[in-house]
N, CA and C atoms of all chains as a GROMACS GRO file, in nm:
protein
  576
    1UNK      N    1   0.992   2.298   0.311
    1UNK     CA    2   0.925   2.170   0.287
    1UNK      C    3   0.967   2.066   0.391
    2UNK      N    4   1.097   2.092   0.402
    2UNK     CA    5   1.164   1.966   0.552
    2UNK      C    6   1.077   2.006   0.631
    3UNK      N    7   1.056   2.142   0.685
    3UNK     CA    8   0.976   2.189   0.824
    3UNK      C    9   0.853   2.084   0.830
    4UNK      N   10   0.747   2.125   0.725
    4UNK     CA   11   0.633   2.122   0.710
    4UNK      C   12   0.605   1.920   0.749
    5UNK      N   13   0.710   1.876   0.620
    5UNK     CA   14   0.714   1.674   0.695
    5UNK      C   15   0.786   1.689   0.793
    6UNK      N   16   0.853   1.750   0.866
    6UNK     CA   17   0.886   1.719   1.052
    6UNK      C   18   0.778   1.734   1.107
    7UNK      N   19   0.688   1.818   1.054
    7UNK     CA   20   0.556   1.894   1.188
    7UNK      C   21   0.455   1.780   1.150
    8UNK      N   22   0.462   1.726   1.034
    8UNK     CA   23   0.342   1.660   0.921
    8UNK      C   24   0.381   1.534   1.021
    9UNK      N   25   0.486   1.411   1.063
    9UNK     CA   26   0.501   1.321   1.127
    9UNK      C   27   0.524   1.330   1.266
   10UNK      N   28   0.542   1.465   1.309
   10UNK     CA   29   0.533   1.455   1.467
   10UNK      C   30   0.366   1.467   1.507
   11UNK      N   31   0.307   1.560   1.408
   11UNK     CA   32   0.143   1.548   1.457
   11UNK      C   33   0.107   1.436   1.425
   12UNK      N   34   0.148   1.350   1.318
   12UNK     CA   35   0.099   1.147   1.289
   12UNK      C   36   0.158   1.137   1.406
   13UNK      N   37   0.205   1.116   1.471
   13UNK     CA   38   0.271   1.054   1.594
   13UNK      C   39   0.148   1.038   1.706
   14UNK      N   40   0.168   1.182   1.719
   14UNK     CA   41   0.112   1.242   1.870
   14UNK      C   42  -0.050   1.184   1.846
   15UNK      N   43  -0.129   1.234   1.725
   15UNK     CA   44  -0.286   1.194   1.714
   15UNK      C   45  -0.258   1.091   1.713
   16UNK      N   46  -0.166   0.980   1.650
   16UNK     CA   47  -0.206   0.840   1.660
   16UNK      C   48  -0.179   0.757   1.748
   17UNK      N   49  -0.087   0.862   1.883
   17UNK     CA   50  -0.058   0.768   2.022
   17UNK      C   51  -0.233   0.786   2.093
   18UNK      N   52  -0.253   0.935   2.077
   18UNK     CA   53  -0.405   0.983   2.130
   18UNK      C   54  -0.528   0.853   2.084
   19UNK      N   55  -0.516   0.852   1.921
   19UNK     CA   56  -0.670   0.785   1.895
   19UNK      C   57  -0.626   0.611   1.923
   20UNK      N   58  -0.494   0.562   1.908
   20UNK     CA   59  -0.473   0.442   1.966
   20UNK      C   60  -0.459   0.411   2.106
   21UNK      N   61  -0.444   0.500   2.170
   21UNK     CA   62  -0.396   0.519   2.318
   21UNK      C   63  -0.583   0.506   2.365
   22UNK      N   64  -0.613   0.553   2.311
   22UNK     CA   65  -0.790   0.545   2.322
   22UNK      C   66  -0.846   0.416   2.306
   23UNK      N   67  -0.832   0.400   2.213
   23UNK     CA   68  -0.860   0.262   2.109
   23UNK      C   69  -0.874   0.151   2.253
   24UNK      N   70  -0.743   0.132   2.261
   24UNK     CA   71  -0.698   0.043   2.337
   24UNK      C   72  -0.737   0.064   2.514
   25UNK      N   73  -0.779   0.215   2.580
   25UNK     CA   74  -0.853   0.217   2.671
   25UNK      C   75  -0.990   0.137   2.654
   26UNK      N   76  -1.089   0.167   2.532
   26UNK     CA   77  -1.196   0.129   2.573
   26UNK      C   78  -1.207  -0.011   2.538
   27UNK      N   79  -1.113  -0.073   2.488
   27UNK     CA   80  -1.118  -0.192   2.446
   27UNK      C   81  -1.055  -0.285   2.584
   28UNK      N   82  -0.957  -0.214   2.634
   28UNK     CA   83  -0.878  -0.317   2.775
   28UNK      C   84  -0.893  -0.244   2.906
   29UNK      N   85  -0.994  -0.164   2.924
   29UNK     CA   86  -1.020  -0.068   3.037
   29UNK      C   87  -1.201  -0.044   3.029
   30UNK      N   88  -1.226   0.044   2.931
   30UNK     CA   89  -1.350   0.086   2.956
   30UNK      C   90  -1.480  -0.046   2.978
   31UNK      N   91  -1.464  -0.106   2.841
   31UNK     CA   92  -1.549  -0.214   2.807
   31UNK      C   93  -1.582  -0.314   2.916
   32UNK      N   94  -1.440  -0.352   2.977
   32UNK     CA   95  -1.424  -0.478   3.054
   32UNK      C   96  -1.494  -0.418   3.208
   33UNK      N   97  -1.450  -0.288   3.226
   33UNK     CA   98  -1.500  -0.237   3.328
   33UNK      C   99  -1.635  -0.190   3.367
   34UNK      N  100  -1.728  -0.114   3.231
   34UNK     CA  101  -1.869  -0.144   3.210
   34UNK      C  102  -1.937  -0.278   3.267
   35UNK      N  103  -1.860  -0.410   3.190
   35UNK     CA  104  -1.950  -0.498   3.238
   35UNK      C  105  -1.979  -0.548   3.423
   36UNK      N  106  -1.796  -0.528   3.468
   36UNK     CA  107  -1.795  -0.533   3.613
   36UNK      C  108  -1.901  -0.467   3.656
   37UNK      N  109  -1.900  -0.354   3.638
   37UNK     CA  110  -1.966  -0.233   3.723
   37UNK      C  111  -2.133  -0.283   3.674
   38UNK      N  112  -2.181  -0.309   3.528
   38UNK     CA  113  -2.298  -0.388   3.564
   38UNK      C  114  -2.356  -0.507   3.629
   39UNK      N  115  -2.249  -0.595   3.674
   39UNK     CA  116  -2.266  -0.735   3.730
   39UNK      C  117  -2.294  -0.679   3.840
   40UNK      N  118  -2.249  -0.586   3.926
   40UNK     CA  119  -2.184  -0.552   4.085
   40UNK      C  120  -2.359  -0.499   4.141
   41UNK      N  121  -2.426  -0.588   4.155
   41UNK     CA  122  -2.527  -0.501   4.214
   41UNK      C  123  -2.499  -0.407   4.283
   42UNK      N  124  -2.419  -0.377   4.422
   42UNK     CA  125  -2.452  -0.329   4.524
   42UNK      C  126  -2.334  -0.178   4.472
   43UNK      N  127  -2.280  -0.222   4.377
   43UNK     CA  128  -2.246  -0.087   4.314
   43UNK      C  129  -2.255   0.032   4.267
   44UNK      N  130  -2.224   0.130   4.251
   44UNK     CA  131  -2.221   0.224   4.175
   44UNK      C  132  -2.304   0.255   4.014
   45UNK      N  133  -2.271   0.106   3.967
   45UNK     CA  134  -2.349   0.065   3.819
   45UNK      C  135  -2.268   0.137   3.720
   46UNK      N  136  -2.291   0.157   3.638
   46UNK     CA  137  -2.130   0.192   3.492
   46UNK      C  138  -2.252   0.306   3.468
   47UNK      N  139  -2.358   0.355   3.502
   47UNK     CA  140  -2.396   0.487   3.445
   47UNK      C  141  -2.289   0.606   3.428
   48UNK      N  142  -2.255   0.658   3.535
   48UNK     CA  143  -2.177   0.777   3.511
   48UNK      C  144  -2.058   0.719   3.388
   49UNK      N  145  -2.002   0.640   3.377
   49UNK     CA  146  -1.877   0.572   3.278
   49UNK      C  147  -1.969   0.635   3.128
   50UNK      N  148  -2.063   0.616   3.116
   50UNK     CA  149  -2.136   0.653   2.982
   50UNK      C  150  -2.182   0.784   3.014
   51UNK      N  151  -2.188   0.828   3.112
   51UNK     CA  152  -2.246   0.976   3.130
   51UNK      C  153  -2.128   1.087   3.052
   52UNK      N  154  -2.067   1.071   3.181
   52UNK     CA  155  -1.891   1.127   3.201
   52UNK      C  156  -1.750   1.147   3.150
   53UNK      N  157  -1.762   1.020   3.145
   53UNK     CA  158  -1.643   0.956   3.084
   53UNK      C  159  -1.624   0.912   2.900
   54UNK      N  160  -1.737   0.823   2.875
   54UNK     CA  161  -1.696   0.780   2.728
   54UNK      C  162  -1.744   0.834   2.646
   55UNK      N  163  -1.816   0.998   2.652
   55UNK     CA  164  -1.885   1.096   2.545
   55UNK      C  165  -1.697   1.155   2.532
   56UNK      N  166  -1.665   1.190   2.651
   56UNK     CA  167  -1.555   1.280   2.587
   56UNK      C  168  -1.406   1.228   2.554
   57UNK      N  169  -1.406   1.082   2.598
   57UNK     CA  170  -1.317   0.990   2.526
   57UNK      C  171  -1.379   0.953   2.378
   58UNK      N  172  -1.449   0.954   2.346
   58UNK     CA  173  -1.514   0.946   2.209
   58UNK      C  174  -1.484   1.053   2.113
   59UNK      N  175  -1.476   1.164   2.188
   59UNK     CA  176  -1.464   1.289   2.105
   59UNK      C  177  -1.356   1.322   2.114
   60UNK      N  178  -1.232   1.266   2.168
   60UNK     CA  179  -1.058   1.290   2.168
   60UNK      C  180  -1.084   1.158   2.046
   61UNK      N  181  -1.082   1.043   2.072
   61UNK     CA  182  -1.112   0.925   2.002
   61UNK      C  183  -1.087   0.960   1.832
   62UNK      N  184  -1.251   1.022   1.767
   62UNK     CA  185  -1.263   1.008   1.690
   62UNK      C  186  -1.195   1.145   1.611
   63UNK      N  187  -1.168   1.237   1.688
   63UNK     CA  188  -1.110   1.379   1.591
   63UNK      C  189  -0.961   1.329   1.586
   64UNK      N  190  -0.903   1.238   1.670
   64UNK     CA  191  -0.744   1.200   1.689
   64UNK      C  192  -0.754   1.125   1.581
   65UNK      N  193  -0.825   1.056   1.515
   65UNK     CA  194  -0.824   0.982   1.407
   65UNK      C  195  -0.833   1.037   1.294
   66UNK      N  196  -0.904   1.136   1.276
   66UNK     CA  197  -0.888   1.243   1.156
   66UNK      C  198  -0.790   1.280   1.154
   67UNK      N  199  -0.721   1.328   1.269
   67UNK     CA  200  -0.628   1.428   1.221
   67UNK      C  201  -0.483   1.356   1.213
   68UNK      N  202  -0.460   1.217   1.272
   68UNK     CA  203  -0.416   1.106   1.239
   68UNK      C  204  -0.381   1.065   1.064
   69UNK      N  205  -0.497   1.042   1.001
   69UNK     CA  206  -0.447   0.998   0.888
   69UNK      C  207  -0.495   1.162   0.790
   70UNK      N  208  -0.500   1.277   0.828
   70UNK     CA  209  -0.462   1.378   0.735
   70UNK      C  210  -0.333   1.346   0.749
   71UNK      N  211  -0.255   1.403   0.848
   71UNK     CA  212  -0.150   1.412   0.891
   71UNK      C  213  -0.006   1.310   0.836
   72UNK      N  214  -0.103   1.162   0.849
   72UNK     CA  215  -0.020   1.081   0.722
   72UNK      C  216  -0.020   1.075   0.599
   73UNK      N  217  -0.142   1.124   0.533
   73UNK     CA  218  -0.192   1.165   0.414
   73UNK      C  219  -0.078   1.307   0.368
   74UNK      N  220  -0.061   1.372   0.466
   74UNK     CA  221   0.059   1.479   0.421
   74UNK      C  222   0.194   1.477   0.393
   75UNK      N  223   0.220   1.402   0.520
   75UNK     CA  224   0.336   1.295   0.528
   75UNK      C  225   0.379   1.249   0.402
   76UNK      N  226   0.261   1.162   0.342
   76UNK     CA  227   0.293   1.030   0.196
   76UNK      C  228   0.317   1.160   0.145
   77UNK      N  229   0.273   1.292   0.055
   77UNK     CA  230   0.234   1.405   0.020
   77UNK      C  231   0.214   1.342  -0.122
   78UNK      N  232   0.288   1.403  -0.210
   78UNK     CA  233   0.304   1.266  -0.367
   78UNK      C  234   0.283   1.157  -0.412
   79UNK      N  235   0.361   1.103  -0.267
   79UNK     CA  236   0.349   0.968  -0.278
   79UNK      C  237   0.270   0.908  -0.214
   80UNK      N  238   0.127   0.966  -0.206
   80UNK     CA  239   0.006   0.907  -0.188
   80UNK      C  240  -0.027   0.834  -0.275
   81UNK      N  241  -0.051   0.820  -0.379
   81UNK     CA  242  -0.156   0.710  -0.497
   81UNK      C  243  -0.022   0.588  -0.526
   82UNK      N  244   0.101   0.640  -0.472
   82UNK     CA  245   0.205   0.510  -0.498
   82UNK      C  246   0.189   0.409  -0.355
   83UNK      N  247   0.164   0.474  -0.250
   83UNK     CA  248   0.120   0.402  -0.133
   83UNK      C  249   0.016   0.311  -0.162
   84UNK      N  250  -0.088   0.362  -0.188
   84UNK     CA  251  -0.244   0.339  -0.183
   84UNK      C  252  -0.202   0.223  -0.295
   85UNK      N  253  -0.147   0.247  -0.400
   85UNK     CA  254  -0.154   0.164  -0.523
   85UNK      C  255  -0.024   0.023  -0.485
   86UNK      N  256   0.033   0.002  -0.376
   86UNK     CA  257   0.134  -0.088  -0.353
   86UNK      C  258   0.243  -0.081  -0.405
   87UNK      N  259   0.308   0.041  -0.471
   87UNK     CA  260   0.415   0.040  -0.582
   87UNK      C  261   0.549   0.047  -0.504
   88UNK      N  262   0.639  -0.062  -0.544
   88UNK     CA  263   0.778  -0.045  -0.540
   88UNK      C  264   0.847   0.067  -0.440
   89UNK      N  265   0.880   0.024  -0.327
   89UNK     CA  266   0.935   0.133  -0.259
   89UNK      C  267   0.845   0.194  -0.169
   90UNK      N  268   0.686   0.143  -0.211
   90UNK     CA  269   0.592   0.209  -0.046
   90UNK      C  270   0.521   0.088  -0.002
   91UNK      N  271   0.568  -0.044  -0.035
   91UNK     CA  272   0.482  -0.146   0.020
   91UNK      C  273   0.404  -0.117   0.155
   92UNK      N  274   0.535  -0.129   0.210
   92UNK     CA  275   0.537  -0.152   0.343
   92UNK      C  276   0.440  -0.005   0.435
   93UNK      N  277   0.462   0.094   0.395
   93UNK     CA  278   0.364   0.197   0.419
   93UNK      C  279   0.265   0.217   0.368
   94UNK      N  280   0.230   0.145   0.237
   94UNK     CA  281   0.094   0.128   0.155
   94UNK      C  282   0.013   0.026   0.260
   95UNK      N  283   0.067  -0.054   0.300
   95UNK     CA  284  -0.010  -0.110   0.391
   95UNK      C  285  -0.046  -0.052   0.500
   96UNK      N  286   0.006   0.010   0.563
   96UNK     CA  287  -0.021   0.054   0.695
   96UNK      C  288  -0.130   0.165   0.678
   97UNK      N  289  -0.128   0.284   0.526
   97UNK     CA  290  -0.219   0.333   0.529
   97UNK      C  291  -0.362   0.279   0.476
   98UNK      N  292  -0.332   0.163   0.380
   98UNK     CA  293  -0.509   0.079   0.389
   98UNK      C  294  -0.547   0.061   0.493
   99UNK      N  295  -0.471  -0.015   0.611
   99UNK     CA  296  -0.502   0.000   0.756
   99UNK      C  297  -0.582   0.100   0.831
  100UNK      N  298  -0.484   0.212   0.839
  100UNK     CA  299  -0.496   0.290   0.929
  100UNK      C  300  -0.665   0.345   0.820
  101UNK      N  301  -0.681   0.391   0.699
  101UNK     CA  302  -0.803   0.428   0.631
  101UNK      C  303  -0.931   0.347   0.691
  102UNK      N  304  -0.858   0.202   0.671
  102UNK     CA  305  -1.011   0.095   0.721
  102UNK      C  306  -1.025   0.096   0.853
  103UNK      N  307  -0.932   0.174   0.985
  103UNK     CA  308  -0.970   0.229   1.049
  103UNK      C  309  -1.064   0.278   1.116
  104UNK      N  310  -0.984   0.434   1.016
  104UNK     CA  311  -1.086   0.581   1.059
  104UNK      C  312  -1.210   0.538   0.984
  105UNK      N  313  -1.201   0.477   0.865
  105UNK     CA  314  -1.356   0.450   0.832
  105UNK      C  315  -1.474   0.350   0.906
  106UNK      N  316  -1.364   0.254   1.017
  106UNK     CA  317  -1.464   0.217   1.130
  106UNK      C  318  -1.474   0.305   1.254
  107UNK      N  319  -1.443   0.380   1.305
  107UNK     CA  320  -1.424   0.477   1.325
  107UNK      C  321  -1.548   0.555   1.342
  108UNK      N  322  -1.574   0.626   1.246
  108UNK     CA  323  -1.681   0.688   1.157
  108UNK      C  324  -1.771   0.681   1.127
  109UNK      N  325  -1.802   0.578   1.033
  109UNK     CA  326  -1.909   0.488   0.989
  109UNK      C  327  -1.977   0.372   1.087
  110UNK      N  328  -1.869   0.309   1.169
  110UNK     CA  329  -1.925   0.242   1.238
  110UNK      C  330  -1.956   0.236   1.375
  111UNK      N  331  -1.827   0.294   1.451
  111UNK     CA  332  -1.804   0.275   1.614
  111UNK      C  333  -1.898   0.395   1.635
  112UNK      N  334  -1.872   0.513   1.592
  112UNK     CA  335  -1.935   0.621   1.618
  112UNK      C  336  -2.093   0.663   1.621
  113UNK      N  337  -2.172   0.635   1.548
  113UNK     CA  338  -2.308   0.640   1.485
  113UNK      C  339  -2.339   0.527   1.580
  114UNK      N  340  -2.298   0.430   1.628
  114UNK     CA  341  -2.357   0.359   1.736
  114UNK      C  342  -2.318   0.328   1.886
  115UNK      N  343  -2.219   0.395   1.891
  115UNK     CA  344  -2.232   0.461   2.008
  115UNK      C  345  -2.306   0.553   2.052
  116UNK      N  346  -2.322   0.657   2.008
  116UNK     CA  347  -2.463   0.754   1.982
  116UNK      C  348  -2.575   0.728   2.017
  117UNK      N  349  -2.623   0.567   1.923
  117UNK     CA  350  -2.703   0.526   2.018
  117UNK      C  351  -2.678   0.467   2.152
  118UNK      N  352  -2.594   0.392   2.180
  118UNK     CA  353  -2.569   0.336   2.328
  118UNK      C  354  -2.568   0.380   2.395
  119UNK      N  355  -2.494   0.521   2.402
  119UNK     CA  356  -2.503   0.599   2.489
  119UNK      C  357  -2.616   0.708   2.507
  120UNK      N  358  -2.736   0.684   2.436
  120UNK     CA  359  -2.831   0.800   2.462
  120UNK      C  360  -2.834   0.895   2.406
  121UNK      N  361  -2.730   0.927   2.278
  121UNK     CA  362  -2.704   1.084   2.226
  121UNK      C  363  -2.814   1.108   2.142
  122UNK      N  364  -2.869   0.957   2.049
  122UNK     CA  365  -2.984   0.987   1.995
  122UNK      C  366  -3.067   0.866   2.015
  123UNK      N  367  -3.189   0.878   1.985
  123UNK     CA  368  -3.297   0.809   2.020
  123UNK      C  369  -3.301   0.649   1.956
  124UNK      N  370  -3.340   0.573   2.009
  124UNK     CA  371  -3.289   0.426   1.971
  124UNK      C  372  -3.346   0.343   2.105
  125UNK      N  373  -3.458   0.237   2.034
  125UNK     CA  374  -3.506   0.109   2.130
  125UNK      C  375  -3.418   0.038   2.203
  126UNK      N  376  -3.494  -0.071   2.255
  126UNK     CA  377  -3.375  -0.147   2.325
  126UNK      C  378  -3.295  -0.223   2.213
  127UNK      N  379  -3.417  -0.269   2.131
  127UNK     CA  380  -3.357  -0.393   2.064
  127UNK      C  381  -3.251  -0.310   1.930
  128UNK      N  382  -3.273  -0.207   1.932
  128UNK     CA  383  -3.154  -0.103   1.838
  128UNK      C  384  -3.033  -0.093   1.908
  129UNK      N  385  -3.060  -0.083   1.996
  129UNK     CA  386  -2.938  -0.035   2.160
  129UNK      C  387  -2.816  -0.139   2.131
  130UNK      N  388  -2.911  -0.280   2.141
  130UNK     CA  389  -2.794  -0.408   2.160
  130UNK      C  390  -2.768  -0.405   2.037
  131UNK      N  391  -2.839  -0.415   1.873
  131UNK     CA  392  -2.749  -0.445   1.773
  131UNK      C  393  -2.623  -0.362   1.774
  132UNK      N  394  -2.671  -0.159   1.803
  132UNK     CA  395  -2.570  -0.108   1.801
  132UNK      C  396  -2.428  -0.130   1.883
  133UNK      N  397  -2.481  -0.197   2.025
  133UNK     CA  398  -2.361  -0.234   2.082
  133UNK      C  399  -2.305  -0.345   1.984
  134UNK      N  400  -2.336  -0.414   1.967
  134UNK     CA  401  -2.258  -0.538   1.938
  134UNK      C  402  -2.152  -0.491   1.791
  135UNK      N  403  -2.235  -0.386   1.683
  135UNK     CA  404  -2.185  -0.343   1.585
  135UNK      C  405  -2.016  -0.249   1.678
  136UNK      N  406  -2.075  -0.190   1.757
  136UNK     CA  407  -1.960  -0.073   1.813
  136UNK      C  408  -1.859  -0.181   1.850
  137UNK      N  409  -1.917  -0.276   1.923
  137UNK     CA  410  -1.761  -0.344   2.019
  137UNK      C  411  -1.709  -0.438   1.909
  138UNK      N  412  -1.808  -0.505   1.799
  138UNK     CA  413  -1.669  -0.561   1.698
  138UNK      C  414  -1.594  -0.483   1.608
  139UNK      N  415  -1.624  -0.334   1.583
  139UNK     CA  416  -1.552  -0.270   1.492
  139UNK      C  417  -1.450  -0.227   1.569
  140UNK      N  418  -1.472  -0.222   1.685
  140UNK     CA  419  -1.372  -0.128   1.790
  140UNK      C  420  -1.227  -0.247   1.835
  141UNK      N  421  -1.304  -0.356   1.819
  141UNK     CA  422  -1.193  -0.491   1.819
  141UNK      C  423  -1.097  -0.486   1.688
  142UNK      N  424  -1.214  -0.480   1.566
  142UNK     CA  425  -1.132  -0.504   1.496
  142UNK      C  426  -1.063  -0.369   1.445
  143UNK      N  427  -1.085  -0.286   1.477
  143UNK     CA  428  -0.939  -0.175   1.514
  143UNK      C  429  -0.820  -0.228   1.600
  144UNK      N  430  -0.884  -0.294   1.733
  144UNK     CA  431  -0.768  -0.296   1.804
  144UNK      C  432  -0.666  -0.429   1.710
  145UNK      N  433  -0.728  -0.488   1.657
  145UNK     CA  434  -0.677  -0.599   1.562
  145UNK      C  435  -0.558  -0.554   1.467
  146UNK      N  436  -0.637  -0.481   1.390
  146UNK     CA  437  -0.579  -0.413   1.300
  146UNK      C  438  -0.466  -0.315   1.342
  147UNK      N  439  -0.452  -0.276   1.438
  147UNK     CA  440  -0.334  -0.208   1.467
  147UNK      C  441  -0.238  -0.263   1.510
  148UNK      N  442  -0.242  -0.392   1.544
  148UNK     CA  443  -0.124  -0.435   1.492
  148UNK      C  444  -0.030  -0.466   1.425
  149UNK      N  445  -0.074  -0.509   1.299
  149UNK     CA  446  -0.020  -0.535   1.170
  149UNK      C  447   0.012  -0.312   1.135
  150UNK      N  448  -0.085  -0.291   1.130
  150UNK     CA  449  -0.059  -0.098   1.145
  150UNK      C  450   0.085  -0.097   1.193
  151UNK      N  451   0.118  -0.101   1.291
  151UNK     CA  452   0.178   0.030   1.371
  151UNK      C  453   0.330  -0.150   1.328
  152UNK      N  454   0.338  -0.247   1.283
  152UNK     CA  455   0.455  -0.344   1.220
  152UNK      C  456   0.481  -0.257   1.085
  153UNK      N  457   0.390  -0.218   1.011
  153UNK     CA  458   0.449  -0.188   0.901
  153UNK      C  459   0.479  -0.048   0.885
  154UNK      N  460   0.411   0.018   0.946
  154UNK     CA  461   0.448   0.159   0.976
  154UNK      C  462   0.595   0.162   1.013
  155UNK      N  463   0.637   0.056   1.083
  155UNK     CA  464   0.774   0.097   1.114
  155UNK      C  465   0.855   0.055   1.015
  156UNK      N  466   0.823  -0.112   0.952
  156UNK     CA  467   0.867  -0.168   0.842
  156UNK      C  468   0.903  -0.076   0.736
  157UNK      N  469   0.832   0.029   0.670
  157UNK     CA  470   0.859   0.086   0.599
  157UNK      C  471   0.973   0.138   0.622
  158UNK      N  472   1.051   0.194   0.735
  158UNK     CA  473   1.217   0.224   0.789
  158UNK      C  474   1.290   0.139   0.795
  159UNK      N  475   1.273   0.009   0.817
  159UNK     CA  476   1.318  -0.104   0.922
  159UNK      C  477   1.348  -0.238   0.852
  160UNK      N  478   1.236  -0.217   0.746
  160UNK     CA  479   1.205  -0.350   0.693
  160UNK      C  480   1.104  -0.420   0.731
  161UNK      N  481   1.095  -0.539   0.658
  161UNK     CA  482   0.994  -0.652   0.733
  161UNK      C  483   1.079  -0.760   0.787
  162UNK      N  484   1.171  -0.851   0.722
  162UNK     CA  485   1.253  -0.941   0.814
  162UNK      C  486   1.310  -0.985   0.747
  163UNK      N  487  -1.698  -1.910   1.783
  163UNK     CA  488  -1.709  -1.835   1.893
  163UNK      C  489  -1.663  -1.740   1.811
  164UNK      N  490  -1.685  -1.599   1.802
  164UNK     CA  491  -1.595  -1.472   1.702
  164UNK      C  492  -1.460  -1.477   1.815
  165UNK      N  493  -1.346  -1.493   1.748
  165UNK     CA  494  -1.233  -1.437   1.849
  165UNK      C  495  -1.217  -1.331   1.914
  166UNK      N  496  -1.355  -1.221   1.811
  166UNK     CA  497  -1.257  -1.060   1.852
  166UNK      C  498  -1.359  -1.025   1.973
  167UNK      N  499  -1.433  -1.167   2.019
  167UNK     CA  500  -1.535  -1.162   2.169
  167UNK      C  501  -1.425  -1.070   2.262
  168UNK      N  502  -1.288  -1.206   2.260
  168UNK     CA  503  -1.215  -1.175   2.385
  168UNK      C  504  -1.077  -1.126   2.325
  169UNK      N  505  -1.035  -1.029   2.446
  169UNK     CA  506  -0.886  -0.918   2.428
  169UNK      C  507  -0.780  -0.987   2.407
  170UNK      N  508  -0.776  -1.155   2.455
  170UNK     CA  509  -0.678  -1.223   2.356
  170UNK      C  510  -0.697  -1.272   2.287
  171UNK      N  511  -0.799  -1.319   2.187
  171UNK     CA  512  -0.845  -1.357   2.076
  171UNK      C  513  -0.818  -1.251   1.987
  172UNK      N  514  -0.828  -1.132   2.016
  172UNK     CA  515  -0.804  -1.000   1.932
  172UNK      C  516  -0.668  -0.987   1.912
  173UNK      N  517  -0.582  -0.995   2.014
  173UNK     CA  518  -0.484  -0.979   2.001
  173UNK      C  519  -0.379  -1.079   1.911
  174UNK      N  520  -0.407  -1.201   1.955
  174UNK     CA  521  -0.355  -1.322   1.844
  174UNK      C  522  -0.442  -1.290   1.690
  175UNK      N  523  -0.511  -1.238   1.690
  175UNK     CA  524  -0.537  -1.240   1.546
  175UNK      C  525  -0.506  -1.102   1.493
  176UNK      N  526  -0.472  -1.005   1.568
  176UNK     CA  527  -0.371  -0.889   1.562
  176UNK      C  528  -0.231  -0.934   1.445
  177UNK      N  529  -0.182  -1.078   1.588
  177UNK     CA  530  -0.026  -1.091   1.583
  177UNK      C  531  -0.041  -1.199   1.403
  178UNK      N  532  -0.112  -1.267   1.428
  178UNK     CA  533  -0.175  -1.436   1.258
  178UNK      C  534  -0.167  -1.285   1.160
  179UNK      N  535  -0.252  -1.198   1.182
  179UNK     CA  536  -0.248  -1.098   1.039
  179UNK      C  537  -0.177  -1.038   1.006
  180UNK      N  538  -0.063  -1.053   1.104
  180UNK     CA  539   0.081  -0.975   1.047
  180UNK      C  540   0.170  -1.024   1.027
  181UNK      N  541   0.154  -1.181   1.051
  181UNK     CA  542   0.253  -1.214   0.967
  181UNK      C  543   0.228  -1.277   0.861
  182UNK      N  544   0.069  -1.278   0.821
  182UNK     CA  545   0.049  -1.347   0.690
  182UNK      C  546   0.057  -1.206   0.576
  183UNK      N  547   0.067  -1.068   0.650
  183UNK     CA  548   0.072  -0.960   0.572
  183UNK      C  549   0.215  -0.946   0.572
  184UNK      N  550   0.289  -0.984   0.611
  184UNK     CA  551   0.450  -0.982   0.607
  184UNK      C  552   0.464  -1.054   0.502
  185UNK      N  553   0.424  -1.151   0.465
  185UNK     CA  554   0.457  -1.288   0.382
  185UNK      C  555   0.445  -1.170   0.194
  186UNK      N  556   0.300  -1.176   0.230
  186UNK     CA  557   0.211  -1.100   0.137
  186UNK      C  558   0.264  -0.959   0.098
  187UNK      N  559   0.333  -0.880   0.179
  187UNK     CA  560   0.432  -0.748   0.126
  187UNK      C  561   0.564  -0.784   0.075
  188UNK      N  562   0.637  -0.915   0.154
  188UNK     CA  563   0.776  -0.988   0.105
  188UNK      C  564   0.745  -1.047  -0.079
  189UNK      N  565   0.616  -1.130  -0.100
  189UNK     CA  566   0.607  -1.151  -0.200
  189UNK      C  567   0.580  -1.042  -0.327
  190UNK      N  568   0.520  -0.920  -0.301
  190UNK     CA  569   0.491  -0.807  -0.390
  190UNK      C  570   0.643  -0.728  -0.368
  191UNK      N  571   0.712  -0.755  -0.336
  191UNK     CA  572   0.818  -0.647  -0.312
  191UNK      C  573   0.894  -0.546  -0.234
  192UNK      N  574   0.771  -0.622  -0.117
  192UNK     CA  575   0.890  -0.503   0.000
  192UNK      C  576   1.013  -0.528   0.074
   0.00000   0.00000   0.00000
């Protein structure tokens, strides 16, 4: 059982440096760099970036996030519904997994299904194109938001809060 | 203006939600 929570928090580790390590590319790298590369007439233009590049950062992205909060979900193992429920002794990690859940469920539900459209994977007008962008880049913010308070209490739960 | 427009607007409201969730876990018991 020790084995199984050593392997159970080194894979939370590793997927959640991957789907945050992501997170935080397309939010302080990809995004900002799309728009350069569309301003730049005499450029290149950000096509290939959506061709190339952000289908298969999307797809490290969003499976690193699954396997992210299984992985903490295994972790809590028992003491899942005492997390989830705020009880005595998992505050501080009860929070981090409402977090990290409201997440993967933007994630999922939101960043994903419209990116899809942005990027061409499925069929979608113009005027679908921009709501979906605008839906993708505030959920994808407010991930990057949210992981902060995440990855404070994640540790809090060892550490404390202050 | 939405803050979470710009990467430091996101980020300060990253840093405001954690410590009003600090407050908010100190008062329930952590």
């Amino acid at each position: 059982m020790e084995y199984l929570i050593f392997f159970e928090r080194w894979v939370h580790f590793m997927a959640g440096i991957l789907w945050i390590g992501l997170l935080y590319y397309f939010n302080f790298v990809q995004v900002p760099a799309m728009a350069t590369a569309a301003a730049d007439k005499d450029g290149p233009g950000p096509a290939a970036i959506g061709k190339y590049i952000a289908p298969k950062a999307l797809l490290w992205f969003r499976w690193a996030a699954v396997v992210t909060w299984i992985a903490g979900a295994g972790l809590l193992g028992p003491n899942l519904g005492k997390a989830f429920l705020l009880q005595t002794g998992f505050v501080n990690i009860g929070i981090g997994a409402w977090l990290g859940t409201i997440m993967l469920f933007n994630v999922w539900v939101l960043i994903w299904p419209n990116q899809k459209k942005v990027l061409g994977m499925v069929q979608a007008s113009d005027e679908e194109k921009n709501k979906a962008k605008r839906v993708a880049l505030l959920a994808s913010r407010t991930n990057t938001m949210l992981s902060i308070p995440l990855l404070f209490f994640m540790a809090a739960q060892s550490h404390g809060v202050f | 203006m939405n803050p979470l427009d710009s990467i430091l607007g996101t980020i300060i409201s990253g840093f405001v939600l954690t410590v009003i969730l600090a407050f908010v876990a100190k008062a329930i018991g952590a």
